[in-house]
C-alpha positions as CSV (number, residue, x, y, z in Angstrom):
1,X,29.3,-1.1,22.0
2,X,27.1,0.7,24.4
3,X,29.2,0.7,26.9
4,X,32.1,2.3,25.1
5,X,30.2,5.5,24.7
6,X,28.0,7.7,27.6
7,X,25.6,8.8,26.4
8,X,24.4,5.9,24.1
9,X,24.3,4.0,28.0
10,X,22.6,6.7,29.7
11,X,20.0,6.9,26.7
12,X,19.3,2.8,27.0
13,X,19.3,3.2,31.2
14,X,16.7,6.1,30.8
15,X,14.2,3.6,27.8
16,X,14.5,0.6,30.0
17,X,13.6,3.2,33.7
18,X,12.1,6.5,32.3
19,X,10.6,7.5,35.8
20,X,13.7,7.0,37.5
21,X,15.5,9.4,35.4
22,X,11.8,11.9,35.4
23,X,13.6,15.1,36.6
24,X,16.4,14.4,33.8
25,X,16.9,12.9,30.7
26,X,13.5,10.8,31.1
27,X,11.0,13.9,31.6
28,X,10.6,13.8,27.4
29,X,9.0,10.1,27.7
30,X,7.4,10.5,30.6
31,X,5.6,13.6,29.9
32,X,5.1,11.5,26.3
33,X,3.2,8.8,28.7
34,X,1.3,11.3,30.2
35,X,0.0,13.3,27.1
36,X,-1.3,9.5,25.8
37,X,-3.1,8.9,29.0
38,X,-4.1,12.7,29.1
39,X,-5.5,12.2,25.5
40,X,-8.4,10.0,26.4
41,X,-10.5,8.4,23.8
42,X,-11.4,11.8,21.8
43,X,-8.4,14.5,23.5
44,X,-8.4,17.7,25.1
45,X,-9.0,21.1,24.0
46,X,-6.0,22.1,21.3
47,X,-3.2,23.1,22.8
48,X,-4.7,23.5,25.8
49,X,-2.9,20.2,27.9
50,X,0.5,18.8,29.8
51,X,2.0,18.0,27.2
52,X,2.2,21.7,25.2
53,X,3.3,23.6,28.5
54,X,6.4,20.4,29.8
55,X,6.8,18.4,26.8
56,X,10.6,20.3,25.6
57,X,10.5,19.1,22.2
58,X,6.8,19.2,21.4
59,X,7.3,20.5,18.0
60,X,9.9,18.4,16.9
61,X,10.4,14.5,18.2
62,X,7.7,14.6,20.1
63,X,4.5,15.9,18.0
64,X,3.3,12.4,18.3
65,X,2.6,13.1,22.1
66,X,0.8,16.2,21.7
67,X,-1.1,15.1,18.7
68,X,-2.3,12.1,20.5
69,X,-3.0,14.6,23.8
70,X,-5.3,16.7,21.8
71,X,-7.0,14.4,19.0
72,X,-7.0,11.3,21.3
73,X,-6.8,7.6,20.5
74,X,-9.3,7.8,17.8
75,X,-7.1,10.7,16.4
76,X,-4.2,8.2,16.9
77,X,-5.7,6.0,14.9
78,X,-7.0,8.0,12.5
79,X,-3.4,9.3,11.8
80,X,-2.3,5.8,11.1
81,X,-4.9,4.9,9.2
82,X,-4.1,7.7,6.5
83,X,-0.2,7.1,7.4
84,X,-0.2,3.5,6.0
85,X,-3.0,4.1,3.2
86,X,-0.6,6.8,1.7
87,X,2.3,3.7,2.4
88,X,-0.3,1.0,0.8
89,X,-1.7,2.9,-1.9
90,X,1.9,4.2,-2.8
91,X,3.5,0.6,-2.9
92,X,0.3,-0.4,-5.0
93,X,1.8,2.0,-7.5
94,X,5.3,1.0,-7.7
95,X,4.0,-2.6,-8.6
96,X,3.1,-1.4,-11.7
97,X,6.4,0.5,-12.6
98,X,8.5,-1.2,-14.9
99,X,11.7,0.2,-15.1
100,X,14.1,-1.2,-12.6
101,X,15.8,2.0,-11.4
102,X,12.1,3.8,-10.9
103,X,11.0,0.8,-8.8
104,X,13.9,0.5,-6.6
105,X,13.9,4.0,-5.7
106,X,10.9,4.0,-5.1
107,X,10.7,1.1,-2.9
108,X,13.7,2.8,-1.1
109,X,11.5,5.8,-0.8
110,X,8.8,3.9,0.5
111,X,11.0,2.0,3.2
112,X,12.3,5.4,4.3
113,X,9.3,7.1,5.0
114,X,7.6,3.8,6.8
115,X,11.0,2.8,8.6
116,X,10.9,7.0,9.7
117,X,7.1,6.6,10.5
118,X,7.2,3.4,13.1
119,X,11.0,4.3,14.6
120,X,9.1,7.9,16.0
121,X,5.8,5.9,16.7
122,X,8.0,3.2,18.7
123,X,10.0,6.4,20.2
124,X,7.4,8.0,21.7
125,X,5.5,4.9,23.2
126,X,8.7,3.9,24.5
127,X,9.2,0.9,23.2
128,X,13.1,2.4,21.5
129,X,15.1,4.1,22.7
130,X,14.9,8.7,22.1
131,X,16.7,8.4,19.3
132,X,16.1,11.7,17.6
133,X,14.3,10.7,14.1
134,X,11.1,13.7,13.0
135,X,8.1,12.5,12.2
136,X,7.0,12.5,8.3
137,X,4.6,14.9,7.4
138,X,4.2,16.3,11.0
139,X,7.3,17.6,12.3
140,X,8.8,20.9,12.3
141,X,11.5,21.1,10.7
142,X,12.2,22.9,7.4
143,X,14.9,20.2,5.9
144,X,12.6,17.1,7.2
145,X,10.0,18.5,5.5
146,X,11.7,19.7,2.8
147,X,12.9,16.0,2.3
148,X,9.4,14.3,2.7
149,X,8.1,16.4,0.0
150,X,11.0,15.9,-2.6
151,X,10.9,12.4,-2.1
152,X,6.8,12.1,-2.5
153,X,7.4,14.4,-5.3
154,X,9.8,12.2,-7.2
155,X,7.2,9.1,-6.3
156,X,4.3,10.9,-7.9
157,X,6.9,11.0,-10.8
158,X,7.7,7.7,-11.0
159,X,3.8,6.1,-10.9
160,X,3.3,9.2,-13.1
161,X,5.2,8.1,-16.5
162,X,4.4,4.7,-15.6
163,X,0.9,5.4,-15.8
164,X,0.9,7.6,-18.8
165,X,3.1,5.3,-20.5
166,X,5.9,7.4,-20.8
């Protein structure tokens, strides 16, 4: 199946050898490496490092990378740590719904915005593939945003009636 198609082999050659492909189609992930190792423990002065100056989609795919350059690995962590208490807290909720159709869209919700979440963490530390997916909450983009916010919207809804008993 890869094989069949260019660029879908060129994108697996460039995850599996980013700096032989540097000057090309591997400078995103590894000026992505070098805004984590730039970040330190605590980052770099906003918007000040490699990252905002090389980094081609800083704004978009890769926000992770500059984040990470300018609020560090505590930063980092920090970010995931509200990331999955917004996903923990949010699935507590659901529990408690009882209609069918309100729980499974929420779930689905839930899935979405986690599944979203890890495939652009996993992107930008190189373990996938570039494979073009925003970042929730972070990413500029008016219909990814747009979409994140609908979709919390209608799961505040859902945990809402169930709560009130509506």
């Amino acid at each position: 199946m890869i094989d069949r198609v260019g660029y879908r082999k060129k994108r697996v050659e460039v995850w599996l050898d980013p700096y032989r492909y540097r000057f090309d189609e591997g400078h995103q992930l590894v000026t992505s490496f070098r805004a984590f190792l730039d970040g330190g423990w605590f980052g770099n002065k906003l918007a000040s490092g490699y990252a905002h100056r090389y980094l081609t989609y800083s704004h978009t795919d890769f926000v992770l990378a500059t984040f990470v350059e300018d609020f560090g690995f505590i930063g980092f962590m920090t970010f995931i740590f509200l990331v999955l208490l917004l996903l923990f807290r949010s699935f507590y909720l659901i529990q408690k719904v009882q209609d069918p159709f309100g729980f499974y869209l929420g779930a689905g919700i839930l899935i979405v915005l986690g599944t979203q979440f890890i495939i652009n963490m996993f992107v930008v530390t190189g373990i996938f593939p570039i494979t073009g997916i925003s970042l929730p909450f972070v990413s500029y983009g008016g219909s990814s945003i747009l979409i994140v916010l609908i979709s919390l919207g209608i799961l505040v809804n859902i945990t809402r009636k169930e709560n009130l008993g509506l």
